[in-house]
LOPAGU-148988 format. One record per residue: residue in three letters; x negated, y negated, z of N, C-alpha, C in turn. Coordinates in steps of 0.001 Angstrom, whole numbers, plus 500000, padded with zeros to 6 digits. Each point is the difference from the previous one (the first is absolute). Layout:
<rs>
AlaXYZXYZXYZ/...
</rs>
This chain:
<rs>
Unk826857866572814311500573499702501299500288498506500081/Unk501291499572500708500497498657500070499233499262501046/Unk500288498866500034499326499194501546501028500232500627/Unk498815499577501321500729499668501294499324499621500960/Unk500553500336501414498871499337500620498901501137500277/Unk500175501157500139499200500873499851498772499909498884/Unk500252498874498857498571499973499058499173499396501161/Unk498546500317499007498869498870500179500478498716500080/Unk499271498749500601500464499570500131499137498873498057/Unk498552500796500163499657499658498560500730500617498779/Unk500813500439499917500920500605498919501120498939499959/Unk500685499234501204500769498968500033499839498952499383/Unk498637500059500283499069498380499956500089499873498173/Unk499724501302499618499781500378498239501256499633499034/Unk501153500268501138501316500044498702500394498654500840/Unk500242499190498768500362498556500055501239499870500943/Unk501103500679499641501475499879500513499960500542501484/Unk499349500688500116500074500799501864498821498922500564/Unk499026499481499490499301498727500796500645498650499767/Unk500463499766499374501293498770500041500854500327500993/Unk500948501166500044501128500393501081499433499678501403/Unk498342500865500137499509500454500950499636497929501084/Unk499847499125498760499322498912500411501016499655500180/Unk501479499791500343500715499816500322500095500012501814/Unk500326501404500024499861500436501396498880499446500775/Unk498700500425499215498571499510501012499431499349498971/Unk500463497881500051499171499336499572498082500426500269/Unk499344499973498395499003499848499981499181501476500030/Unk500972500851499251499821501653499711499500500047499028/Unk500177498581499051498872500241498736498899499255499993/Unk499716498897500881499178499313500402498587499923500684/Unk500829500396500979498957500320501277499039501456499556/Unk499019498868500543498641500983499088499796501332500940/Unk500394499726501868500016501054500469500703501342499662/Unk500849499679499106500580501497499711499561500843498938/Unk499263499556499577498660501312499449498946500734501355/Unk500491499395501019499575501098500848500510500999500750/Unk501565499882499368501185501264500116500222500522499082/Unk499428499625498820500768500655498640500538501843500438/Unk499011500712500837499562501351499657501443500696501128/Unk500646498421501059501128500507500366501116499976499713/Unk501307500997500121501254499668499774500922498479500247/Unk500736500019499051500697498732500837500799499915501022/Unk500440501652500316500191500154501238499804499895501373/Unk498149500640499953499126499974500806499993498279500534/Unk499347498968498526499970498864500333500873498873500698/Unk501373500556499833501154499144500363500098501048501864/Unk499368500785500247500021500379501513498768498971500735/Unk499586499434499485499380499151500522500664498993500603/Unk499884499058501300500511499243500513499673498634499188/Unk498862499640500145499493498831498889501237500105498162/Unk500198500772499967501390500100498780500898499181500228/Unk500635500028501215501334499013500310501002501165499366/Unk499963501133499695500953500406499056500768500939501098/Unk501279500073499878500754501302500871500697500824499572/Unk499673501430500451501001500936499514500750499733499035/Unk501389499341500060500765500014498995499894499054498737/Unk498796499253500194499388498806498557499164501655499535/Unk499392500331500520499159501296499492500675501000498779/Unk501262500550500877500789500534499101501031498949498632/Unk499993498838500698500202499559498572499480499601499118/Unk498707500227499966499254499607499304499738501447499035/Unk499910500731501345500281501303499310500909499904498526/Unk501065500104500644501423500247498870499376498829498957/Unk499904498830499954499657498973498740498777500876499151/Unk499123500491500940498527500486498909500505501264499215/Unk501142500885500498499998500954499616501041499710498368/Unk501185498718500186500522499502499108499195499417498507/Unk498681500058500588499474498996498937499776501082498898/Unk499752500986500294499549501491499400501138500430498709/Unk501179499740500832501321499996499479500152499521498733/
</rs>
């Protein structure tokens, strides 16, 4: 199965190229030590969070880029 935002968000964190993309969007996705305390959620789930800054349509494009990387 490809990424997206539907992975874990620790399966992201694992493949180099979707946590590079991903640190793009949300400086400090590979950094920040707090996000080993989401690993076990989607990156979906996580980007519905308000603290994300992220909206709807950054969501889905992030979508479409993770699913390219697969490609």
């Amino acid at each position: 199965m490809g990424l997206s935002v539907d992975s874990k968000v620790k399966e992201l964190q694992k493949n180099p190229a979707a946590a590079e993309l991903l640190e793009k969007y949300a400086p400090g996705f590979k950094t920040n030590p707090q996000m080993k305390l989401v690993g076990a959620l989607t990156f979906r789930k996580l980007a519905s969070f308000p603290q994300s800054g992220l909206n709807p349509d950054q969501v889905e494009e992030i979508d479409a880029a993770l699913k390219a990387l697969e490609q």
